[in-house]
C-alpha positions, 0 to 999 in steps of 0.5 A: 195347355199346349199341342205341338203337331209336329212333335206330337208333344202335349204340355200340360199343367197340375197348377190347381186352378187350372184343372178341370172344374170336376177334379177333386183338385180343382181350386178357383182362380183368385178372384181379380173383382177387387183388384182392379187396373190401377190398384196401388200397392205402397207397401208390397212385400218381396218375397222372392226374387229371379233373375229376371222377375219379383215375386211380391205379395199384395195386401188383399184379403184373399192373398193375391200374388204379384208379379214385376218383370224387369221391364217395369222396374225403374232405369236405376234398379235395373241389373243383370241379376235383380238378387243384387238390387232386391232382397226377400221381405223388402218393401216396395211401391208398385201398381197393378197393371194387368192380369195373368190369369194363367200364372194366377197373379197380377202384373204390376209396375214401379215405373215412375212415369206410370206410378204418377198418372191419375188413371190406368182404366175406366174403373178408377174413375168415378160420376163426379171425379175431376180429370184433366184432359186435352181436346182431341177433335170436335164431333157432330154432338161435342168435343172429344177429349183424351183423359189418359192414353187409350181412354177418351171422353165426351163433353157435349156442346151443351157442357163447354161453358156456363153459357151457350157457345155459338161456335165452340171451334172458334173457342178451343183448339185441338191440344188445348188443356181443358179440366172437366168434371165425369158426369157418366161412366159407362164401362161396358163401352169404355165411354165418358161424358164430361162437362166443363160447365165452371160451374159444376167444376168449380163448385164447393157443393155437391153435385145432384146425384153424386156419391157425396150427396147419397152419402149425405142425404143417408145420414140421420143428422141431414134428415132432421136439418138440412135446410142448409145444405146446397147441391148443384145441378143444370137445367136440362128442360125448363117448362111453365110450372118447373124446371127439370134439373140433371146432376151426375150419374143421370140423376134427375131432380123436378124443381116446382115453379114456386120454388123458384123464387119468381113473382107470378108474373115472372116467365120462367124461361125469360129468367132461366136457361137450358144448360144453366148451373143453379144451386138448390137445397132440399129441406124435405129429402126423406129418402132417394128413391130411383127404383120404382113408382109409388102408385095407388091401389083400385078395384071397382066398386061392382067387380062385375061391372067393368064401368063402374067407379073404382074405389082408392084400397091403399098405396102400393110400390112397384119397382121398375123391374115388376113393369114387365117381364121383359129385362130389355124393356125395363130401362125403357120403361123405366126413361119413359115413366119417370116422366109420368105426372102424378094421378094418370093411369099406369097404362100401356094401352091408353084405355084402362089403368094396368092390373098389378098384384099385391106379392109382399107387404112392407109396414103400411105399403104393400109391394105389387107387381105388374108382371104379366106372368104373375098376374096370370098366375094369380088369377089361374091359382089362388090360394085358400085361405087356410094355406095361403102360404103354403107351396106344393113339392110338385108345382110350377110357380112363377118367380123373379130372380132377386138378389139379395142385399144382404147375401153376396157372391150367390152366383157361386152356388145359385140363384135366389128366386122369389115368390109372392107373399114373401117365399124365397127359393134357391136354385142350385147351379146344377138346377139351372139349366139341362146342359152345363153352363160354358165356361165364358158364361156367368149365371147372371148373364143368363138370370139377370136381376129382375128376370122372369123365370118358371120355378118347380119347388122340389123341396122345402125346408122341414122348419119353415115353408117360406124356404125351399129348394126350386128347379128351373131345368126346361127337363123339369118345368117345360112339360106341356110344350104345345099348351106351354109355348101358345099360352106361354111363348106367344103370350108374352110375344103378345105382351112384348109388342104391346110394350114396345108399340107404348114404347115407340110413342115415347121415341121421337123420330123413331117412331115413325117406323115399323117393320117391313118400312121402306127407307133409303139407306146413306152408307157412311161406314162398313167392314167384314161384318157390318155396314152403318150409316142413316136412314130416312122415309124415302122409297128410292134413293132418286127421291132424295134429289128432289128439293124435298130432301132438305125436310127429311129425317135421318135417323142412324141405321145399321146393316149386318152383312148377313142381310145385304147379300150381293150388295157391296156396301162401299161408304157414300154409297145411297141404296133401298132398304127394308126396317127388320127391326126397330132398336129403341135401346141404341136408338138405330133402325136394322136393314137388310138390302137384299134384293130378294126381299124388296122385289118381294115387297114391291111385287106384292099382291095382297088382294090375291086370294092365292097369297092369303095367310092362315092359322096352321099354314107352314110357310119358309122363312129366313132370320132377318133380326134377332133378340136372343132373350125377346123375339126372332123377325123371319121374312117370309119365302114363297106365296107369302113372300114380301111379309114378316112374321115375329117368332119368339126366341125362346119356349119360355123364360127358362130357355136360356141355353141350349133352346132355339139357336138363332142365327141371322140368315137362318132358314126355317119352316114356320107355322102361322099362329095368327 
């Protein structure tokens, strides 16, 4: 655990949950998954006490320890010697504050003033929760409120009151008291959004999308009558035939014009606002469904015959992570088709509706997916009908991670992976990966639900073929590496530009750039390893002068320092930047303003013959963006400079580890494809 240099000593431990994971010995940490900050324990038991310390054991299923140190027991309680206030078997009220990952126990607390307060961290806090909170400072998009000390949250201007505010300042004041109602968590930033709609606070109903109404909605009784029950919701858009309601946790609810209880001369908008609070009831809610899109199933009358009519086959689910094989993509795809009007063609490129292939069949539904790479594979391997079934031990198969509902904690021993026509196969984690997974990283950050993967079956189960034993090793499925990487790697480049290029239409002011842009870049921020700030279509910062600026677009941009080399990059300061990558999931443009790169731009030459690009070429290149799992933007050095090319990050979908180590700056020799 421990070097000391100087008297060469080394401490160490036999506490089994810290020894290496292939000793015999070896015992996992108790897991602190369910035991989160904020756990209240009402009835703990000591069992034993220190002079300085209370060992206390929790009620948990898996027995987890806890530890109270004297700091964090009451003012009254305390003593030289806690023996003389404590005694082993003796109940006492405390709460989980933190964790001790190294002692293997939870650090709890009996102070009073920390026992009272609502909330220790985000996790307690759930969509729809009310909180009390104080009105920290106002910002371009709301007003910034404390919930608790160290967790702060938003309430947009649109959720300060029931009716639209001209001017919130006037209304509040910094410390002002303010009870709001949670709308989103998000955890992974530690982020609230909140209203302080009356409307939504105060109301008796349940909110569209909260745990109340999927729990309500879930019960038999509601589904034969549920005429009555009402939900609460605000008007997020109001258009000619319908309203588009929003409720918590971004649930989203289309209100027809005929439900409105309007005459057919009535104007929607002249009698609805955006952001108002309306009351609705469902009488016909059979099932929430927010995982994918029930579409219609065609083939053409005359396979042969591209233009021919296509005929309805039946009616198919196709759930949001079968868009692409592309897990980044997916809750863009997702956003962009929820949207989507009934009858239009499910398409990416605007001309044909997209393939999709039937891989399960539920009662009168049949599940299908648009996954490129199952499609590919059902065109190049189909099935006799005799063994359709049937896996080969030697096979390569294309799969989807999936985790099962009704399996938990499968990341300990492996990942359950999926075929068509209902084939499921578990790959063991010594079957995951060539090298051995660190130990920061968890198996679900390399194969996500709904990720892609390319699975070598190389057992089955003597009883039933629908199971098997499966690899993902790159050792064992990245066998043909020029055959692998053109149809494969490439490809599925191919298909992520084309998702992203149907993506970008859908982005608003994003979507007017493009790689290799140049764009004036307004500083507003930076440290060591970043500069932020906003970007606009200008070519030189002398543009903006002009009295043109007023009709130009910012949009938010970031700079890694990695890609601003000899430029110091100082808040207020306006200089010429290059688009590397265009970012729709946090709506932002990465730069880089080195000046190599522009001067590359600006003095490039493209009617010169000696500057032409061709198929086989190996030209220099540097890193200028990277997205570890998609893609890696390179810009070009030499005769080719002032141009960009897109090299996929990884061999294929299994490259999850150990493969092409990425980094921005990184200098490569590259060969032109295309």
């Amino acid at each position: 655990l421990i070097v000391d240099p100087g008297t060469k000593q080394l401490t160490g431990s036999l506490l089994p949950h810290l020894l290496p994971p292939n000793s015999p010995e070896y015992n996992a940490s108790s897991s602190f998954d369910t035991l989160t900050i904020g756990t209240r324990f009402p009835s703990a038991v000591v069992d034993r006490v220190d002079k300085r310390t209370i060992h206390v054991r929790l009620d948990t299923k898996n027995g987890v320890q806890g530890v109270i140190r004297k700091v964090h027991i009451p003012d009254k309680l305390k003593s030289d010697n806690l023996k003389s206030k404590f005694s082993v078997g003796q109940k006492v009220n405390c709460r989980v504050i933190d964790h001790d990952l190294l002692e293997n126990v939870a650090v709890g607390t009996m102070k009073k003033k920390l026992l009272r307060l609502p909330y220790l961290s985000i996790n307690e806090i759930s969509p729809g929760d009310k909180v009390n909170t104080e009105i920290v400072r106002f910002t371009k998009t709301g007003i910034v409120v404390r919930v608790e000390e160290r967790l702060n949250g938003l309430v947009p201007f649109l959720h300060l009151a029931d009716l639209p505010i001209k001017n919130p300042a006037q209304k509040f004041t910094r410390g002002q008291k303010l009870l709001c109602r949670v709308l989103t968590v998000d955890k992974t930033a530690n982020k609230l959004i909140l209203t302080a709609k009356r409307g939504l606070v105060e109301s008796n109903c349940p909110l569209l999308g909260s745990k109340e109404m999927i729990d309500l909605v879930s019960e038999s009784k509601f589904l034969q009558d549920s005429s009555d029950q009402l939900f609460s919701a605000f008007v997020a858009k109001v258009l000619e035939n319908g309203m588009l309601l929003i409720g918590v946790n971004n649930m989203r609810a289309w209100l027809p014009r005929k439900e409105c209880g309007l005459s057919s001369d009535d104007a929607l908008d002249a009698t609805f606002f955006h952001g108002q609070v309306l009351r609705i009831f469902d009488a016909r809610v059979h099932k929430v469904q927010n995982t994918g899109i029930i579409v219609n199933l065609l083939i053409p009358e005359d396979p042969e015959n591209a233009n021919s009519n296509a005929r309805t086959v039946g009616v198919g689910f196709l759930r949001f992570e079968h868009l692409t094989d592309h897990e980044t993509n997916i809750p863009l795809l997702t956003d962009c088709l929820s949207s989507i009007k009934p009858g239009a063609p499910l398409s990416l490129n605007g001309r044909k509706p997209r393939q999709v292939v039937v891989i399960n069949q539920t009662g009168k539904m049949a599940l299908v997916s648009a996954k490129p790479t199952l499609l590919h594979a059902a065109r190049e391997s189909r099935p006799s009908e005799s063994d359709e079934n049937a896996v080969p031990a030697t096979d390569d198969s294309t799969g989807f991670v999936r985790d099962f509902p009704d399996l938990q904690n499968h990341v300990d021993y492996g990942v359950f992976v999926q075929f068509p026509a209902g084939i499921r196969g578990l790959a063991p984690v010594r079957l995951l990966c060539d090298r051995r997974i660190p130990q920061k990283v968890t198996v679900t950050e390399l194969f996500p639900t709904g990720a892609t993967v390319i699975a070598k079956v190389v057992e089955l189960a003597p009883s039933e073929k629908r199971r098997c034993l499966v690899s993902l090793r790159m050792i064992d499925t990245y066998t043909a590496a020029e055959e692998q990487y053109v149809n494969g790697a490439i490809q599925s480049l191919r298909n992520w530009l084309t998702e992203q290029e149907w993506i970008s239409e859908r982005q608003g002011a994003l979507s007017a750039y493009r790689i290799g842009d140049l764009v004036s870049f307004r500083i507003t921020d930076s440290d060591s390893l970043v500069a932020v700030g906003e970007a606009c279509k200008q070519n030189t910062p002398s543009a903006l002068s002009s009295s043109s600026s007023k009709k130009v677009t910012w949009v938010a941009a970031v700079v890694y320092r990695e890609n601003a080399d000899g430029v110091e990059c100082q808040p207020g300061q306006l200089c010429t930047g290059v688009v590397t990558f265009v970012d729709f999931v946090a709506s932002r443009l990465e730069l880089v303003l080195s000046s190599w790169l522009i001067n590359s731009i600006n003095h490039r030459d493209d009617l010169n013959e000696a500057c032409a690009l061709r198929p086989g070429q190996k030209v220099s290149s540097v890193t200028v963006a990277l997205r570890q799992r998609d893609v890696a933007v390179v810009a070009f050095r030499g005769h080719a400079a002032g141009r960009f090319g897109l090299v996929p990050a990884r061999r294929t979908f299994n490259d999850v580890i150990g493969g092409n180590a990425w980094s921005l700056g990184q200098r490569n020799q590259v060969t032109l494809r295309l």
